[in-house]
VEXVEX-840294 format. One record per residue (C-alpha): residue number from 1; x, y, z. Coordinates in nm, 3 decimals. Layout:
<rs>
+-----+---------+---------+---------+
:   i :       u :       v :       w :
+-----+---------+---------+---------+
: NUM :       X :       Y :       Z :
...
+-----+---------+---------+---------+
</rs>
This chain:
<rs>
+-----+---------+---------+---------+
:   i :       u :       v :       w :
+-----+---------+---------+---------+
:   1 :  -2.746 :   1.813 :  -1.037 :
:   2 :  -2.495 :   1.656 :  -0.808 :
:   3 :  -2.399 :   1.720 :  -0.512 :
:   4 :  -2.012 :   1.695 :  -0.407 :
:   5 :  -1.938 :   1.712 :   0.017 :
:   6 :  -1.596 :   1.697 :   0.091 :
:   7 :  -1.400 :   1.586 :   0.478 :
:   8 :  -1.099 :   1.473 :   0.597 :
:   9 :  -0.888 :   1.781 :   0.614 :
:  10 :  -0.707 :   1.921 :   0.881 :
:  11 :  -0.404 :   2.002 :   1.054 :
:  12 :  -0.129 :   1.810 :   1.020 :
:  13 :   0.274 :   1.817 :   1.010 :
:  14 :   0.472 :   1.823 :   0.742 :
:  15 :   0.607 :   1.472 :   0.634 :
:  16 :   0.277 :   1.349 :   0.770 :
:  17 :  -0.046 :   1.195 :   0.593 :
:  18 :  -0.439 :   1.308 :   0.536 :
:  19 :  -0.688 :   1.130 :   0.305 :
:  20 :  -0.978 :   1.336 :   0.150 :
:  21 :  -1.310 :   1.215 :   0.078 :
:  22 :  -1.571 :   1.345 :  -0.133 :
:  23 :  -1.902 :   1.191 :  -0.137 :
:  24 :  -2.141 :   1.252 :  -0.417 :
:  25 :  -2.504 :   1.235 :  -0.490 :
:  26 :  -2.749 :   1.281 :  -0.712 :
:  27 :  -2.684 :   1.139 :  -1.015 :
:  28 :  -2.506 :   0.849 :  -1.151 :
:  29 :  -2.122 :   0.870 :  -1.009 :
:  30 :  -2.007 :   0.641 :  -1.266 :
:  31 :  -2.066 :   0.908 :  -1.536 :
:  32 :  -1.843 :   1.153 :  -1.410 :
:  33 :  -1.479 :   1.203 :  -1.401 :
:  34 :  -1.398 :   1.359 :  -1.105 :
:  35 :  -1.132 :   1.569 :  -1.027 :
:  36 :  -0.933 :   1.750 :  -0.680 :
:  37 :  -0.842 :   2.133 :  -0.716 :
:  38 :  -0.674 :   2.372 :  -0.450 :
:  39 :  -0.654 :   2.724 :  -0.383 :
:  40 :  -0.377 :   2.856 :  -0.173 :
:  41 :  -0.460 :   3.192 :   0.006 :
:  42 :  -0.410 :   3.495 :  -0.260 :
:  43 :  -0.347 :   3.210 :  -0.474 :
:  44 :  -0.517 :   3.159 :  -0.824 :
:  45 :  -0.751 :   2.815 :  -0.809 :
:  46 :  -0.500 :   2.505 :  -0.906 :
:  47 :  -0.527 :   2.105 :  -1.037 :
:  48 :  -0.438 :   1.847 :  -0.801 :
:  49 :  -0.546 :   1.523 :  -0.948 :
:  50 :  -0.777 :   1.391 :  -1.137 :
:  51 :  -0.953 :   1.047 :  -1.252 :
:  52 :  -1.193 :   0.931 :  -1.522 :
:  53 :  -1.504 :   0.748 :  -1.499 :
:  54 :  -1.359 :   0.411 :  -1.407 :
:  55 :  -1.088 :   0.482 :  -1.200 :
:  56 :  -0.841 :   0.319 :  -1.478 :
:  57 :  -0.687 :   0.651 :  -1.570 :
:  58 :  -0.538 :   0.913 :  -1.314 :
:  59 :  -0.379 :   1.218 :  -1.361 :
:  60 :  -0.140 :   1.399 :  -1.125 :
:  61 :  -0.047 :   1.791 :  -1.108 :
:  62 :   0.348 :   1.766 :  -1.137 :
:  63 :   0.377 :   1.909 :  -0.762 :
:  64 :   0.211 :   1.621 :  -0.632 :
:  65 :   0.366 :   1.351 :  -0.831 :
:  66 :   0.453 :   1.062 :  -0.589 :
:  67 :   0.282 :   1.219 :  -0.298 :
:  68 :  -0.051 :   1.226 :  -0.395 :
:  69 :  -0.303 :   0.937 :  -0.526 :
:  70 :  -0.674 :   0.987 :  -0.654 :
:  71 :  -0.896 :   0.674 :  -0.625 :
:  72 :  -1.219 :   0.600 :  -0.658 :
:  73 :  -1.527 :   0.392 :  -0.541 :
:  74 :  -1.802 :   0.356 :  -0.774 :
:  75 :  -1.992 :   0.151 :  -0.534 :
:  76 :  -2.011 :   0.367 :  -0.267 :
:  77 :  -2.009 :   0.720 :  -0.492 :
:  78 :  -1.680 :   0.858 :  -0.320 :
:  79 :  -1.344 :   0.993 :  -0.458 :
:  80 :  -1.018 :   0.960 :  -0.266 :
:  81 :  -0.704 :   1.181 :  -0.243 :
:  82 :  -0.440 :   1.004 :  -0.037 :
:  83 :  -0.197 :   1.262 :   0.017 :
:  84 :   0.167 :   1.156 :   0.178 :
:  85 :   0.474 :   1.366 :   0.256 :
:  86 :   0.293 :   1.666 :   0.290 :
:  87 :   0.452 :   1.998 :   0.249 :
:  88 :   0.378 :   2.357 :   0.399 :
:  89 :   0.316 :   2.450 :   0.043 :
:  90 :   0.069 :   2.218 :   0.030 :
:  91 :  -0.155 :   2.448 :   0.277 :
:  92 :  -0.473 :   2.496 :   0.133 :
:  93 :  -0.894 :   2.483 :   0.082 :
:  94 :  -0.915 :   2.147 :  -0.120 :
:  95 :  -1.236 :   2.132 :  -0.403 :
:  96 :  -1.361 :   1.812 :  -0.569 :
:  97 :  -1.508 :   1.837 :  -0.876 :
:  98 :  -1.689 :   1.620 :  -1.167 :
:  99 :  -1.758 :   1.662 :  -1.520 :
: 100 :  -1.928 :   1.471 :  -1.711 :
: 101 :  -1.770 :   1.181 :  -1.894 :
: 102 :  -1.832 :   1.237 :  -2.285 :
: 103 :  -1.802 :   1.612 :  -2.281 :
: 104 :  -1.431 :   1.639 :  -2.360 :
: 105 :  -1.081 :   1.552 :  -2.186 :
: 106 :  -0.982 :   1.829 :  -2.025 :
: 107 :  -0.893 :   1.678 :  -1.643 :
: 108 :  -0.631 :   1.962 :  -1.581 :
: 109 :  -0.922 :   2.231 :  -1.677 :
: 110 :  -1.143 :   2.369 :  -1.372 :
: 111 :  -1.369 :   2.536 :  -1.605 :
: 112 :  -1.421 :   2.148 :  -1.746 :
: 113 :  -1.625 :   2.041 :  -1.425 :
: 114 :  -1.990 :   2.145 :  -1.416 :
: 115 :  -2.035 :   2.103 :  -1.012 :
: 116 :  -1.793 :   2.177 :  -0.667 :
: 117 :  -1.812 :   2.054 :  -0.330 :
: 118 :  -1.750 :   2.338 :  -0.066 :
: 119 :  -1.392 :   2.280 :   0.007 :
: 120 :  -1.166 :   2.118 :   0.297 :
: 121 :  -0.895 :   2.328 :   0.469 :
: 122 :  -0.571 :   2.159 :   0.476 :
: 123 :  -0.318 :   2.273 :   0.681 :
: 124 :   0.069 :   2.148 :   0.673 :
: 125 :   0.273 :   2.305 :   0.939 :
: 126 :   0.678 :   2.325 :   0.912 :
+-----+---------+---------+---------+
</rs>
């Protein structure tokens, strides 16, 4: 099992910055790729970002190309969004996710990742 806890969402304006964090226990971090998903209200569950096992591959959903930047720290068993230049549209509960490094490629897939955090609420107003 692991255990994913997300923080670091919030309110905030558009043009203006947050950084996620999603802490993970439970079983060895560095086997995981790990992945960000979001789910707009009445919206269908969408990829963000993702990033393999050791952080030397990242993968971006095309809306957040430029804005948004996964990273993370292997040492302390945490995964990053940065997110910049933040749009209304960008409203919305934030998941992190890992699956398990060996099991496939499938980084844009949700059903690829075996456990979720809670979620984050992000909020951009105009």
């Amino acid at each position: 099992q692991v255990q994913l806890v997300e923080s670091g969402g919030g309110l905030v304006q558009a043009g203006g910055s947050l950084r996620l964090s999603c802490a993970a226990s439970g079983r060895t971090f560095s086997n995981y790729a790990m992945g960000w998903f979001r789910q707009a209200p009445g919206k269908e569950r969408e990829f963000a970002a993702a990033i393999d096992w050791s952080g030397s591959k990242t993968y971006n959903a095309d809306s957040v190309k430029g804005r948004f930047t996964i990273s993370r720290d292997n040492v302390k068993n945490t995964v990053y969004l940065q997110m910049n230049s933040l749009k209304p549209e960008d409203t919305a509960v934030y998941y992190c996710a890992a699956a398990r490094e060996g099991s496939g490629n499938y980084y844009y897939s949700a059903w690829w990742y075996e456990y979720w955090g809670q979620g984050t609420q992000v909020t951009v107003s105009s």
